[in-house]
C-alpha positions as CSV (number, residue, x, y, z in Angstrom):
1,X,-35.3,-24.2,-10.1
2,X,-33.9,-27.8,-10.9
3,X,-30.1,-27.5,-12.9
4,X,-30.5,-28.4,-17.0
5,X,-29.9,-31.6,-17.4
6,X,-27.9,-33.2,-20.3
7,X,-29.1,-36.5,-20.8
8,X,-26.1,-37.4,-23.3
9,X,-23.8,-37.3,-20.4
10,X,-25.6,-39.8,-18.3
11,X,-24.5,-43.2,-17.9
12,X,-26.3,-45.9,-17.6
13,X,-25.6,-48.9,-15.7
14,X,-25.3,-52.1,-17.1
15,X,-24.1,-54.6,-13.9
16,X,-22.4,-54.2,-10.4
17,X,-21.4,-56.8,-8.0
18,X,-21.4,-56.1,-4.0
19,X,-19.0,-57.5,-1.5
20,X,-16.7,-56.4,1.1
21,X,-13.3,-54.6,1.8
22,X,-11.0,-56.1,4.1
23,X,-14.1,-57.7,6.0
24,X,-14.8,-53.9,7.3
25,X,-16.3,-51.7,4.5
26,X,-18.9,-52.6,1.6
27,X,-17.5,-52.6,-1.4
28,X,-19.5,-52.0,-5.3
29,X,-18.2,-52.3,-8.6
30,X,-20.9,-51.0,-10.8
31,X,-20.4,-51.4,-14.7
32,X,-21.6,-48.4,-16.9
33,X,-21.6,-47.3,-20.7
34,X,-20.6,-43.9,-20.4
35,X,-23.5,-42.6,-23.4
36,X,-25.3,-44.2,-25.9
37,X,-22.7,-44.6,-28.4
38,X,-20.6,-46.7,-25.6
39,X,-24.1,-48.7,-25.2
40,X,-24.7,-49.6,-28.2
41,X,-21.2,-50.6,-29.1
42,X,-20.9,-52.7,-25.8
43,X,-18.1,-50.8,-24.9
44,X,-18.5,-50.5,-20.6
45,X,-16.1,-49.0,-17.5
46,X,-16.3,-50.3,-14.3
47,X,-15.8,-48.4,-11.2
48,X,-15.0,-50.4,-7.5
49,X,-16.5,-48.3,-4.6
50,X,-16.0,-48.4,-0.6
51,X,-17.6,-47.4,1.7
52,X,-18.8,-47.7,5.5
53,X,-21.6,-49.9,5.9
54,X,-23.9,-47.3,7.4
55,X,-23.0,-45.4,4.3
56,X,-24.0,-48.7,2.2
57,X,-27.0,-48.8,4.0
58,X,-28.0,-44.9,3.6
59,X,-27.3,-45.8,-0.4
60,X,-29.6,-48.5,-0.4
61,X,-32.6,-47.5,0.8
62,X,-32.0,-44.5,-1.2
63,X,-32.1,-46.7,-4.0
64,X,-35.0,-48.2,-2.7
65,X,-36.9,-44.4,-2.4
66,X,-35.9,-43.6,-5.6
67,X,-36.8,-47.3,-7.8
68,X,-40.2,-46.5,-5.6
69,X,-41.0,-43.4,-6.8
70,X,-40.0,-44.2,-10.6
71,X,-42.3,-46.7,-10.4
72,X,-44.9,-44.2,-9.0
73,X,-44.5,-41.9,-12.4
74,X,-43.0,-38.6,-9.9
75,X,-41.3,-35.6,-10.7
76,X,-37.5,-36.3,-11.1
77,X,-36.4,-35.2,-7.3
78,X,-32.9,-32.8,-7.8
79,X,-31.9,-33.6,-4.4
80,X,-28.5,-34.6,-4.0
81,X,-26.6,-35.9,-0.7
């Protein structure tokens, strides 16, 4: 059975940037509003994230699964890696 989900508590993202670490690792910074209230009064947190590039690469076409199947209209998927 798929956990409750409290849709208050997700963020939503509102920019990143991509780049590397050191020449070695991929590197994120994505930009969030933590909940609507945050949205809506422009307030946003940023959080820089490394990681090895087969590990950038796993989140990408993760991404890429995922922005495919919203587009499709399917049931949310409660995996989680």
């Amino acid at each position: 059975m798929p956990p409750d989900l409290n849709l208050d508590l997700i963020g939503a993202l509102t920019g990143f940037s991509v780049g590397t670490l050191d020449g070695r690792d991929a590197m994120m910074v994505i930009e969030i509003a933590a909940n609507a209230e945050d949205f809506a009064q422009g307030i946003r947190h940023k959080m820089p994230v490394a990681m090895t590039p087969e590990r950038a690469r796993e989140l990408g076409e993760a991404l890429l699964m995922a922005a495919a199947a919203a587009n499709m209209g399917d049931a949310p998927s409660y995996a989680v890696n």
